[in-house]
C-alpha positions in Angstrom: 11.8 -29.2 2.3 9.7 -31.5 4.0 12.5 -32.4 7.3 12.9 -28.4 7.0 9.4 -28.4 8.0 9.2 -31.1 10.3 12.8 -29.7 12.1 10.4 -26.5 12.5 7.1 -28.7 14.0 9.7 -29.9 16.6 11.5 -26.6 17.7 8.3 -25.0 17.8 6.7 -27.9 19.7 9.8 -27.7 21.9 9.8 -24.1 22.5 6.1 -24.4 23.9 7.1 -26.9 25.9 10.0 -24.4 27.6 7.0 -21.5 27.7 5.7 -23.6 30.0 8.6 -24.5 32.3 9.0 -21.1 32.1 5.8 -20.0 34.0 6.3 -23.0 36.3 9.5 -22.0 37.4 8.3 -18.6 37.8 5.7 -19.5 40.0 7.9 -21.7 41.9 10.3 -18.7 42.6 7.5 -16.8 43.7 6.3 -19.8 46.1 9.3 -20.6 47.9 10.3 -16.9 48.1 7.2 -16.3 49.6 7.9 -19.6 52.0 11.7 -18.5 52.7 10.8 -14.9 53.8 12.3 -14.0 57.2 14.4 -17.1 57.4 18.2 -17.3 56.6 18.1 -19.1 53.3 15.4 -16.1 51.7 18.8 -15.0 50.0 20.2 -18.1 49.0 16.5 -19.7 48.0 16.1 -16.0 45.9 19.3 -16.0 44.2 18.4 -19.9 43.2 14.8 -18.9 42.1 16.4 -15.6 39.6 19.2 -17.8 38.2 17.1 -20.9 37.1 14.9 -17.7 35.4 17.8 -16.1 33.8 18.7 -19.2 32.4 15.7 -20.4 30.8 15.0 -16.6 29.9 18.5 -16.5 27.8 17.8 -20.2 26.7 14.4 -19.4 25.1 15.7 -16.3 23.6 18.4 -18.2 21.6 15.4 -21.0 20.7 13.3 -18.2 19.7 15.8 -16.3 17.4 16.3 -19.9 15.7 12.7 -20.3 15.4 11.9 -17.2 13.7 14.7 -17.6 11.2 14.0 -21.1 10.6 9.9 -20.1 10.2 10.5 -17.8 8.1 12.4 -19.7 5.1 10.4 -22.7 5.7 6.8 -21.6 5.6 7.0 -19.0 3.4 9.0 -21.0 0.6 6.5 -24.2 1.4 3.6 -21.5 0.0 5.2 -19.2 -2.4 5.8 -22.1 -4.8 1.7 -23.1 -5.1 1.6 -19.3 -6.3 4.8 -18.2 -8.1 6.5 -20.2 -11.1 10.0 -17.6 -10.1 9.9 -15.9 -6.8 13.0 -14.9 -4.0 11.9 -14.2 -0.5 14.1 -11.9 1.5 13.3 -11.9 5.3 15.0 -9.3 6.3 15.3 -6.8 3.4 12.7 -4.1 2.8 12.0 -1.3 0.4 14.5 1.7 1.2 13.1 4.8 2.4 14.6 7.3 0.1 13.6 5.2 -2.9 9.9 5.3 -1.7 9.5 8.6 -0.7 11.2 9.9 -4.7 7.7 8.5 -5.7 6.0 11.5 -4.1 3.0 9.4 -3.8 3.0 8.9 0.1 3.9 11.1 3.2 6.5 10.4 5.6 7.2 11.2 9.5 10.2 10.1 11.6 8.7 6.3 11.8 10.0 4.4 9.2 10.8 0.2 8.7 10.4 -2.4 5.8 11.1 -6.0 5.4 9.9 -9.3 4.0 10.7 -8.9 0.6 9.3 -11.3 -2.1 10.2 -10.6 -5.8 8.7 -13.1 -8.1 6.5 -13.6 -11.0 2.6 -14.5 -11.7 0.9 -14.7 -14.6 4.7 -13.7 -16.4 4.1 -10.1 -14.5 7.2 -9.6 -12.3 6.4 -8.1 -9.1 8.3 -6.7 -5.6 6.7 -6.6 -2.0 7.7 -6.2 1.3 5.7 -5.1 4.2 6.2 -1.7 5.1 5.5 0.9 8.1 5.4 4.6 8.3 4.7 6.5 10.9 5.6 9.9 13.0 6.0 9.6 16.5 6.0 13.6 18.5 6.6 14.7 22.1 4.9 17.6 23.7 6.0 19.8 25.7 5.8 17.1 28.9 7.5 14.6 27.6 4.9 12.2 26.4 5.5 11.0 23.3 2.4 9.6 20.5 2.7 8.3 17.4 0.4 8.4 14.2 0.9 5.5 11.9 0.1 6.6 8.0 0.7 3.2 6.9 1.1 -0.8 7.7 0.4 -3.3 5.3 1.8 -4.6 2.1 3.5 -1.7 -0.4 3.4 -4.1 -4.0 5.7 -2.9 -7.1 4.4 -4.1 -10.2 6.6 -4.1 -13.6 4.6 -4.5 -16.4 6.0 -4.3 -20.0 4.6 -1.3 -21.0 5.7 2.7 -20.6 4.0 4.9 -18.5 4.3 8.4 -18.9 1.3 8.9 -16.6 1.0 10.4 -13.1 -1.5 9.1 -11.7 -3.0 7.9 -7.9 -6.6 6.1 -7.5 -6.8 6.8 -4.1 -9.7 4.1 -1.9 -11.9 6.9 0.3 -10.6 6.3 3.6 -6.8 5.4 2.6 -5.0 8.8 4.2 -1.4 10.3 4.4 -0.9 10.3 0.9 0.9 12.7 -0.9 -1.6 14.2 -3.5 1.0 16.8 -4.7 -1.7 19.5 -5.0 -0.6 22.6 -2.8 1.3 25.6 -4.3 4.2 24.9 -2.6 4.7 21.6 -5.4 6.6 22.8 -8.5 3.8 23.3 -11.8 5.1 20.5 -13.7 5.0 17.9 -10.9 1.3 19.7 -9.2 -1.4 17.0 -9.6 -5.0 18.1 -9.7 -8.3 15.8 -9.4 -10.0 13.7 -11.8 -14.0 13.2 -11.9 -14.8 10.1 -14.2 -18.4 9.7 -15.7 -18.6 6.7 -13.0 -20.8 8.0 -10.3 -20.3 5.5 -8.6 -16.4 4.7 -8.7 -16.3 8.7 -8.0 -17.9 8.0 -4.4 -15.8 5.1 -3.3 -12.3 7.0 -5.2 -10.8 10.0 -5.6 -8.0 10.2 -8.8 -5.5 12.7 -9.0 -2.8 13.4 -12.2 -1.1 15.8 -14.1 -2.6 14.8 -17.4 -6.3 14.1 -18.2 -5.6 12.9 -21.2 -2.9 10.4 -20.1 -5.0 9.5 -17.1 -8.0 8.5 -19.2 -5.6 6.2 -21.2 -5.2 3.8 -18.2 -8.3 4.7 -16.7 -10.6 2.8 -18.6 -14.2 1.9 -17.7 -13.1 -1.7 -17.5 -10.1 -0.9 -15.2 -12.6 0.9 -12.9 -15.0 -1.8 -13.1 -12.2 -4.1 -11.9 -11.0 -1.9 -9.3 -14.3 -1.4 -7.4 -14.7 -5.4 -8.0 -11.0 -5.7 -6.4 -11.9 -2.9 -3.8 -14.8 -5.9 -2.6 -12.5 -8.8 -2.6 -10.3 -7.0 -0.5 -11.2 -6.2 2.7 -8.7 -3.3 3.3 -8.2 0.5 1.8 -5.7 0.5 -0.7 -4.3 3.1 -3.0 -3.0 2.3 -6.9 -0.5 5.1 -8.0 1.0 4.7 -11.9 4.6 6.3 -11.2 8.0 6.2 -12.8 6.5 3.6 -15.4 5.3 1.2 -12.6 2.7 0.1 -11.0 2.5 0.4 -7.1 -0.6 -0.6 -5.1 -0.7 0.1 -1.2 -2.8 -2.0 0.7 -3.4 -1.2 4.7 -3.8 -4.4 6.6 -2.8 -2.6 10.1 -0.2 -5.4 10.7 3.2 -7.1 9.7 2.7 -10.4 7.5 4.9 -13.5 7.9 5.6 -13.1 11.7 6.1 -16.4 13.4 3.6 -18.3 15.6 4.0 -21.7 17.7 2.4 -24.7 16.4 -1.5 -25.1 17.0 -2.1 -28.7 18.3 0.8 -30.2 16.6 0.3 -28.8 13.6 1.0 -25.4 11.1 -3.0 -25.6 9.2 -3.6 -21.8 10.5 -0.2 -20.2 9.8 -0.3 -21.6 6.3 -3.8 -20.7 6.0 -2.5 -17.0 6.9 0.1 -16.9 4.6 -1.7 -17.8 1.5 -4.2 -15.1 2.4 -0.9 -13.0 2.2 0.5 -14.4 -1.1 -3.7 -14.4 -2.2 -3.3 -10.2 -2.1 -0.1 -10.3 -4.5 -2.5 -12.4 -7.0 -6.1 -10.6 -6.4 -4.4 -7.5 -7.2 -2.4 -8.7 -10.3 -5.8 -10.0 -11.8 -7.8 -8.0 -10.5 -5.9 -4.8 -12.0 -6.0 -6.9 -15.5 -2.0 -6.1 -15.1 -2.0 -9.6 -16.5 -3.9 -8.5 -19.6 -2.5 -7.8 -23.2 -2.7 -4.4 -22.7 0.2 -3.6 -20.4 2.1 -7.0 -21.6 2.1 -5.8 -25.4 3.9 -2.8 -27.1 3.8 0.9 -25.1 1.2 3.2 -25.9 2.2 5.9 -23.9 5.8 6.3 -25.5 7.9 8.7 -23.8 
């Protein structure tokens, strides 16, 4: 692991190092073009100038492609393992569109991507993430196109060993384009309608929809709302925590991709790997912090189906 990461230190040191000969040679082309003009050798000396610059361009994209894929198994793995006793990282596999649309718990345009997947386990909870984007992109009647993202961020699938036969979506005021499943148009025995708790206060900063009161009131406990405002504060993004298909998924909207690959900062990786564990830090927050970690959901099922 460690000549892994010290193979990465030098590529990305050396890749710098052809950034720079990069904009050198580009402002050498643009100085002896300028210096050529009007003789005969302005062809020759710009033909010489855009060849060294195709070179070096198709030379740093190859370094750069080895970079990324190199980063990416290098410094994730060197962090996952201070947080995860089992865990699988999968660059460049994401959660299928189909699969989370079936959840009916988000809405979808034409926009879609997902990758980064890490399954693993905390606390002997077993987990799935990947980062995820959604998005609908239109044209009018001009041509000019503009896109609305509903979502970037981290979509986390939580298995705990209990059954759910709640519906149910605690939805962070200011988290939109969900799918709250409450118009006519949705079929009676899927229709979700909204829950007031006797928590003023988690009633301001939430909204809760389900099917079932009765089921919803199960799960939503005045401990587990006390721990999700206390998460809500620890986290400083909107997030939504919908119980679904006897899981767990939490959606939290950071407004970027995690993982991506950055050069070296003065010789050294200290504020990528400080980024990262604020990545992997999420995964555990919300695993405490929904007490999905607690007795209650890894003991028996109290909401047989």
């Amino acid at each position: 692991m460690e000549d892994a990461f010290q193979e990465l230190l030098d590529l990305g040191n050396r890749i710098k190092k052809r950034d720079r000969l990069s904009i050198l040679a580009a402002v050498i082309g643009v100085v002896v073009t300028i210096l050529l003009y009007g003789t005969p050798f302005f062809g020759i000396g710009l033909l010489i100038c855009a060849a060294a610059l195709i070179v070096m361009f198709v030379t740093n994209a190859k370094l750069g492609k080895q970079y990324r894929e190199l980063y990416k198994k290098t410094m994730i793995d060197r962090v996952a393992r201070e947080y995860f006793s089992q865990y699988e990282y999968l660059p460049k596999i994401g959660f299928q569109k189909d699969y989370l649309r079936s959840l009916g718990i988000m809405s979808f345009g034409s926009d879609f991507w997902s990758e980064d997947t890490i399954k693993g386990v905390y606390n002997n909870v077993s987990f799935t993430r990947a980062d995820v984007y959604i998005a609908d992109t239109s044209t009018d009647s001009d041509g000019n196109s503009s896109t609305t993202v509903y979502f970037r961020g981290q979509w986390l699938e939580i298995n705990p060993n209990k059954s759910f036969r709640t519906d149910l979506q605690i939805i962070q005021k200011g988290f939109g384009f969900t799918n709250r499943k409450k118009g006519i148009f949705t079929r009676k025995e899927e229709r979700r309608h909204v829950l007031e708790t006797e928590d003023m206060e988690f009633n301001k900063r939430f909204q809760c929809l389900c099917q079932n009161d009765s089921e919803a009131f199960y799960l939503l406990t005045p401990t587990l709302m006390q721990a999700i405002m206390r998460l809500s504060e620890v986290l400083p993004y909107k997030m939504m925590i919908a119980y679904v298909n006897n899981s767990l998924h939490v959606l939290v909207d950071t407004h970027r991709d995690s993982m991506e690959p950055s050069k070296p900062n003065n010789g050294n990786f200290d504020r990528q790997i400080a980024d990262i564990r604020q990545d992997m830090e999420i995964i555990v927050n919300i695993i405490t912090g929904l007490l999905v970690d607690r007795e209650l959901y890894q003991t028996g099922a109290a909401l047989q189906q």
